[in-house]
C-alpha positions as YAML, in Angstrom:
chain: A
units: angstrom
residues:
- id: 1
  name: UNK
  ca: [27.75, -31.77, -3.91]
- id: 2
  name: UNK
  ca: [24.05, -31.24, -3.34]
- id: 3
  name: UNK
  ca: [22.94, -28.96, -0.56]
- id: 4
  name: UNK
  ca: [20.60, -31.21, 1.61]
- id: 5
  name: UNK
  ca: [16.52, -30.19, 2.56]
- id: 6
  name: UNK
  ca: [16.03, -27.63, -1.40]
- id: 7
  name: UNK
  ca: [13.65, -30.34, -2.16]
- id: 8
  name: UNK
  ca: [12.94, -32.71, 1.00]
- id: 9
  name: UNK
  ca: [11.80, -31.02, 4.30]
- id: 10
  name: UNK
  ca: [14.22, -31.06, 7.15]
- id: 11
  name: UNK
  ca: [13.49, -34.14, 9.75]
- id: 12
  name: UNK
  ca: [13.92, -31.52, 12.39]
- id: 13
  name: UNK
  ca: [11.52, -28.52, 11.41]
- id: 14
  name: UNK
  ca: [9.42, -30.19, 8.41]
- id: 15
  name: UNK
  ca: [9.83, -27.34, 6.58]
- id: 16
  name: UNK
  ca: [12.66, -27.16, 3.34]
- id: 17
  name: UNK
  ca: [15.87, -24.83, 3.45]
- id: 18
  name: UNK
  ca: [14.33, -21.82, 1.79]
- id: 19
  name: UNK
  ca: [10.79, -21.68, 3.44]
- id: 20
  name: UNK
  ca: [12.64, -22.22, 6.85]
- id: 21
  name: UNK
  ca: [14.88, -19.76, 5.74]
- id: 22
  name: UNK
  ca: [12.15, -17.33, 4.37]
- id: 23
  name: UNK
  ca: [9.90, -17.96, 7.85]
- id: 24
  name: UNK
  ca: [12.99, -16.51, 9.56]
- id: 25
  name: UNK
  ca: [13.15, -13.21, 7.19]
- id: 26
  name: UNK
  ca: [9.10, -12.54, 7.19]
- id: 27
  name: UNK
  ca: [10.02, -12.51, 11.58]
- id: 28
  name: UNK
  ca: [12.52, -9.92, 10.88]
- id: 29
  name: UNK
  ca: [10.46, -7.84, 8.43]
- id: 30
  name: UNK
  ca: [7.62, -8.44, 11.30]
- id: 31
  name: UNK
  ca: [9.85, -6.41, 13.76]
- id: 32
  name: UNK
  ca: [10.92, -3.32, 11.41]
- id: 33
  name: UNK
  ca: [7.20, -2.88, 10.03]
- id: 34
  name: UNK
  ca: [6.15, -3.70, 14.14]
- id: 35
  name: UNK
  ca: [8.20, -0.78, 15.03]
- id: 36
  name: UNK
  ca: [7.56, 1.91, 12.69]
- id: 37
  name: UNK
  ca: [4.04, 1.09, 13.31]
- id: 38
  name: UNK
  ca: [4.89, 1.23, 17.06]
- id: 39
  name: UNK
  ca: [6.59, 4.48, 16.62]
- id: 40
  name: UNK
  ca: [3.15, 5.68, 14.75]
- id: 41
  name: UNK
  ca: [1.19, 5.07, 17.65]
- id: 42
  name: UNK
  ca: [3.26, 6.35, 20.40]
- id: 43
  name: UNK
  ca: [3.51, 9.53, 18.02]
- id: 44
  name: UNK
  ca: [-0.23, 10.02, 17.18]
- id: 45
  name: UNK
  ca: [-1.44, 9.13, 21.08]
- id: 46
  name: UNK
  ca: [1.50, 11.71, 22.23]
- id: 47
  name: UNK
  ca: [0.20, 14.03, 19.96]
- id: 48
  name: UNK
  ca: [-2.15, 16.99, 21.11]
- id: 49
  name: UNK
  ca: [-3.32, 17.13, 17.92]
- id: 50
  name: UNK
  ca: [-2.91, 14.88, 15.68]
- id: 51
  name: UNK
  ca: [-4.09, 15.39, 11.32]
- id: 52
  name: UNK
  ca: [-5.54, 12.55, 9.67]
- id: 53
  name: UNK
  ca: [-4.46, 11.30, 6.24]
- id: 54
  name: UNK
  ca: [-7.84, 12.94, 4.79]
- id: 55
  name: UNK
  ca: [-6.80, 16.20, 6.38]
- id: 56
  name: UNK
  ca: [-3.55, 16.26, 4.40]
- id: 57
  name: UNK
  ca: [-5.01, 15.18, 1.07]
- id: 58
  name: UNK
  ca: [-4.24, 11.43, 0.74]
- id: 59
  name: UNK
  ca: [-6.14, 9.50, -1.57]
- id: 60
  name: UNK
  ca: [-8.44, 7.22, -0.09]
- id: 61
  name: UNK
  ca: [-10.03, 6.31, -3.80]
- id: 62
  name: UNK
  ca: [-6.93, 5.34, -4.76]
- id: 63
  name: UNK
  ca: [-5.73, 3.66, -2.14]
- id: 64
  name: UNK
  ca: [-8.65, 1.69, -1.93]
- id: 65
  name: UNK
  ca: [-7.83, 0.73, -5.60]
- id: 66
  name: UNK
  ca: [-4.47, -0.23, -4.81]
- id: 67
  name: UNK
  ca: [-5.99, -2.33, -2.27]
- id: 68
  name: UNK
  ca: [-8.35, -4.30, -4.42]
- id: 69
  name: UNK
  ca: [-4.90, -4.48, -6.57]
- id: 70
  name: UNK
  ca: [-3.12, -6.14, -3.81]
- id: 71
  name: UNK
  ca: [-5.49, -8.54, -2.88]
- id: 72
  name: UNK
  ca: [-5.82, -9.68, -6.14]
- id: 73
  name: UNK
  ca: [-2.68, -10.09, -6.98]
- id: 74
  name: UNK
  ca: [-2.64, -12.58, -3.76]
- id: 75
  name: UNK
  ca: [-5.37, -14.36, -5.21]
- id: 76
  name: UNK
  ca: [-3.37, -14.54, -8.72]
- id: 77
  name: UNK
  ca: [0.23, -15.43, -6.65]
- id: 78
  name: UNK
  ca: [-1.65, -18.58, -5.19]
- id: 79
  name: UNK
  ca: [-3.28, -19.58, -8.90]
- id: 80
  name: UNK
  ca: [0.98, -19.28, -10.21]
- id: 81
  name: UNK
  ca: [2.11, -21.87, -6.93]
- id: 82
  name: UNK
  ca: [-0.68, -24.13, -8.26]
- id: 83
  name: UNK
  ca: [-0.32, -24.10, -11.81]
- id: 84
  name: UNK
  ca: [2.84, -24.90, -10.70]
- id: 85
  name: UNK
  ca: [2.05, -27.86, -8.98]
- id: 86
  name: UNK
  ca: [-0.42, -29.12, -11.55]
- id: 87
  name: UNK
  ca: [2.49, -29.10, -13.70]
- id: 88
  name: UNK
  ca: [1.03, -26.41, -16.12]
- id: 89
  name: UNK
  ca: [4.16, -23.86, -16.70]
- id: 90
  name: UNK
  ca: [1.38, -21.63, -19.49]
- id: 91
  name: UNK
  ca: [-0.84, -21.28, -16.54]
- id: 92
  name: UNK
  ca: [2.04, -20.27, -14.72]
- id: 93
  name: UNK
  ca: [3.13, -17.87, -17.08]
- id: 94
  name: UNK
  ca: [-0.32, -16.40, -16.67]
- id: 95
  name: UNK
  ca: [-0.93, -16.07, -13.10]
- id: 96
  name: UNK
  ca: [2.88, -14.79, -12.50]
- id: 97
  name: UNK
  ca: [2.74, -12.31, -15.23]
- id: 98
  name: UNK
  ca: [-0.84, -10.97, -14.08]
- id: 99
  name: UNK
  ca: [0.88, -10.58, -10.53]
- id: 100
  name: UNK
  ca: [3.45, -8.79, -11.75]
- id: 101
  name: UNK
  ca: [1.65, -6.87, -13.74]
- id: 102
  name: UNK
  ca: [-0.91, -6.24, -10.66]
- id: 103
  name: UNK
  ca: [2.49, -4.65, -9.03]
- id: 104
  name: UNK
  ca: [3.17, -2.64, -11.53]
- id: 105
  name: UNK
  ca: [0.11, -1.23, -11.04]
- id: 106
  name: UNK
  ca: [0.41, -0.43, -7.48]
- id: 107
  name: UNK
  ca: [3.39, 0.96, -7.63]
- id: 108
  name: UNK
  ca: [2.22, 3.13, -10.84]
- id: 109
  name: UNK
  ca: [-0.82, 4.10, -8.47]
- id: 110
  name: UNK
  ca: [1.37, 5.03, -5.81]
- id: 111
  name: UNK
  ca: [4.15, 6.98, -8.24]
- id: 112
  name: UNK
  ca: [0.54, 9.33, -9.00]
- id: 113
  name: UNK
  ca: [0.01, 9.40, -5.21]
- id: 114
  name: UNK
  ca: [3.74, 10.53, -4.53]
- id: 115
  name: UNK
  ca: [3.66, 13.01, -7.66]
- id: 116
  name: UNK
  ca: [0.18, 14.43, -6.20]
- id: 117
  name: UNK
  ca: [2.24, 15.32, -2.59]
- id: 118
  name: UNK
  ca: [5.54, 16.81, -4.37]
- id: 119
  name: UNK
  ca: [3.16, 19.03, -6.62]
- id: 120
  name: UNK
  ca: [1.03, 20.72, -3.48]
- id: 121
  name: UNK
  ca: [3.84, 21.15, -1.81]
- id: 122
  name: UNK
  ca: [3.64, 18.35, 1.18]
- id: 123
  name: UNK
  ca: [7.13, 16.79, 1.61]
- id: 124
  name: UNK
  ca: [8.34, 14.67, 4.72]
- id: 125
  name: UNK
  ca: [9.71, 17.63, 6.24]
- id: 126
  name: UNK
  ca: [5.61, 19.20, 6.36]
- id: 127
  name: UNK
  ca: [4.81, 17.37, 9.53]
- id: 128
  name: UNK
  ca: [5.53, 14.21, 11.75]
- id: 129
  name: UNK
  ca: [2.53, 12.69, 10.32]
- id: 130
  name: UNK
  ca: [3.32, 13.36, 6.20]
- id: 131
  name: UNK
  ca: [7.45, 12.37, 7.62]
- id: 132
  name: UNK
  ca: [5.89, 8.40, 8.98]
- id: 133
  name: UNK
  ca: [3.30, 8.36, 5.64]
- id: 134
  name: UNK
  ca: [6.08, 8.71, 3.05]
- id: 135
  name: UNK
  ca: [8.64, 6.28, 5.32]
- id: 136
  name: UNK
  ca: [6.15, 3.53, 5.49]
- id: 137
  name: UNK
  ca: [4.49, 4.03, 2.52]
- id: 138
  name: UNK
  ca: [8.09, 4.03, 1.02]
- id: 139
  name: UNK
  ca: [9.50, 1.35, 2.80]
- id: 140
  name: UNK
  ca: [6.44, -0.78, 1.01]
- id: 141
  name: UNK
  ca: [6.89, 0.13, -1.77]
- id: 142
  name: UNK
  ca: [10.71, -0.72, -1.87]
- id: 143
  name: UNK
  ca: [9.13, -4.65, -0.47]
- id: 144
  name: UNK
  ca: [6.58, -4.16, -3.90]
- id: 145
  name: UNK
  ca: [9.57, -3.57, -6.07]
- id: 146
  name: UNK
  ca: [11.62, -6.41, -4.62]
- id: 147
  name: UNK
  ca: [8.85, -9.25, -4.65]
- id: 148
  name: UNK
  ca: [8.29, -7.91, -8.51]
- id: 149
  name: UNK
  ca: [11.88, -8.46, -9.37]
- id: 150
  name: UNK
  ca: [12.03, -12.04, -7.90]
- id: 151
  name: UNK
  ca: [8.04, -13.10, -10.04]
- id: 152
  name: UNK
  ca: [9.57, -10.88, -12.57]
- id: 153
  name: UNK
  ca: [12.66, -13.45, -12.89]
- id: 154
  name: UNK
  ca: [10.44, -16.59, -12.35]
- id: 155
  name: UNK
  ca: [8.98, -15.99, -15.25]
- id: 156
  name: UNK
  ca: [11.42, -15.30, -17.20]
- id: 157
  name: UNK
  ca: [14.84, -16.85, -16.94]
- id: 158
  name: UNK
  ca: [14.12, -18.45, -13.87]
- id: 159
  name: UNK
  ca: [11.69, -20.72, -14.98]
- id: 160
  name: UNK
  ca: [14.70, -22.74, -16.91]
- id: 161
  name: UNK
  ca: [14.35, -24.78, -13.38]
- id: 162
  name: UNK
  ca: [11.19, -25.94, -13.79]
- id: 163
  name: UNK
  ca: [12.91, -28.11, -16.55]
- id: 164
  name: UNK
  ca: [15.75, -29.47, -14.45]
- id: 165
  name: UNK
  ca: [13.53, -29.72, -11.07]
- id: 166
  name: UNK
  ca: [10.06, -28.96, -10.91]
- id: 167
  name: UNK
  ca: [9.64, -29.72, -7.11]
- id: 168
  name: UNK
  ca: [12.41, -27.26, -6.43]
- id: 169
  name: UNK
  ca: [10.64, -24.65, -8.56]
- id: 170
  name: UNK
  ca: [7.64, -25.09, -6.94]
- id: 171
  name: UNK
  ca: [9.28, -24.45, -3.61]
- id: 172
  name: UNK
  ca: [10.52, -21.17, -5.21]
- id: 173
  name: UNK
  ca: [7.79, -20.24, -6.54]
- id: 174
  name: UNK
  ca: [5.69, -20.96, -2.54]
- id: 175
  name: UNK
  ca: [8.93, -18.58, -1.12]
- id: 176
  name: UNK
  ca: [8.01, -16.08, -3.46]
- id: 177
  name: UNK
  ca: [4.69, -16.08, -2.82]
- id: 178
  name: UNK
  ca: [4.98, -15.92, 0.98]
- id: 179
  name: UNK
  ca: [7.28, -12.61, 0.54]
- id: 180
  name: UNK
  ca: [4.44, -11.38, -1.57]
- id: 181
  name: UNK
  ca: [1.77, -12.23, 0.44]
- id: 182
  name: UNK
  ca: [3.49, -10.76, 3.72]
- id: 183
  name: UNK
  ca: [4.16, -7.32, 1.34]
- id: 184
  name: UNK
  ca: [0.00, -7.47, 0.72]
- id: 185
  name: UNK
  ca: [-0.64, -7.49, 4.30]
- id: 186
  name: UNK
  ca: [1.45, -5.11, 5.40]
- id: 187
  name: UNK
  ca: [-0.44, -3.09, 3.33]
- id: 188
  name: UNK
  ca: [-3.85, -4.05, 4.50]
- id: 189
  name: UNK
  ca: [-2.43, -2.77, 7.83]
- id: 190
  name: UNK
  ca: [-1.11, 0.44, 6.18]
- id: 191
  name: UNK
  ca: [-4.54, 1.50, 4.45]
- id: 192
  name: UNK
  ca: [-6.92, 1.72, 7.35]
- id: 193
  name: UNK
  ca: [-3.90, 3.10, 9.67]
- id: 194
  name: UNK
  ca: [-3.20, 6.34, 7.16]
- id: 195
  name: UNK
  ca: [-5.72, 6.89, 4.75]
- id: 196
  name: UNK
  ca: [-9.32, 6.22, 7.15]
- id: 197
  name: UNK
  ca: [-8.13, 6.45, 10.64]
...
């Protein structure tokens, strides 16, 4: 028996199973990152004084890189969905690998970042501030590694469905790609927050 609303959008919502479903995880993900953020603020306004990310040596160069990195690999998620659409699995193959590889990249960036912190010395334990960089920071990267594991396995093994039922791929592939674009603006939150303000 076929599960009902993979393919077709529900009558009741208009939306399929899995974006409906993944709607309902990106509000969930919306409260934890919400809160830690939250928690930032009411920790940085009670604070007398309060060191910026510049004062305890984080990389704005880079993580304006890893910006640029994220953004584009948006940009590159959107091109996969499309190719998909078009019907053109090589172009697929292109765009998903290049996102991938774009989070690789971050999270290669951000392994240089981490190494930087451990080598001078400035551990969670330093200071509140240095405790909330390395839990968010962390926390996003552990969302980076997932979404690359899922467009990792789309285009590889997963992509066998695009043979039996491209529509359902596609709507994979559009899941995916919200997840990843809700990781990339997380970030775009996280950037300005640690490293400039």
């Amino acid at each position: 028996m076929e599960i009902p609303y993979t393919v077709e959008p529900r009558p009741d919502t208009g939306l399929f199973n899995a974006k409906l479903g993944i709607w309902l995880f990106l509000a969930s993900e919306v409260m934890l990152f919400g809160a830690l953020f939250s928690s930032y603020i009411l920790l940085r306004t009670g604070a007398p004084a309060w060191p910026h990310g510049r004062d305890e040596g984080l990389n704005v160069p880079l993580a304006t890189l890893n910006t640029l990195i994220l953004i584009s690999s948006s940009v590159t998620m959107v091109m996969a969905w499309a190719s998909v659409k078009l019907g053109d699995l090589k172009k697929f193959r292109l765009y998903m690998g290049l996102t991938f590889l774009c989070g690789l990249g971050f999270m290669v960036i951000k392994g240089i970042e981490y190494a930087h912190k451990f080598e001078t010395h400035h551990y969670p334990s330093t200071n509140t501030f240095l405790a909330i960089y390395f839990t968010l920071t962390g926390l996003h990267g552990l969302h980076v590694l997932g979404g690359m594991i899922v467009n990792g396995y789309f285009w590889g093994p997963g992509a066998k469905l695009y043979g039996r039922d491209p529509e359902r791929f596609a709507n994979r592939i559009e899941v995916a790609g919200l997840y990843w674009h809700f990781v990339d603006l997380v970030w775009i939150f996280l950037f300005p927050t640690l490293y400039l303000l």
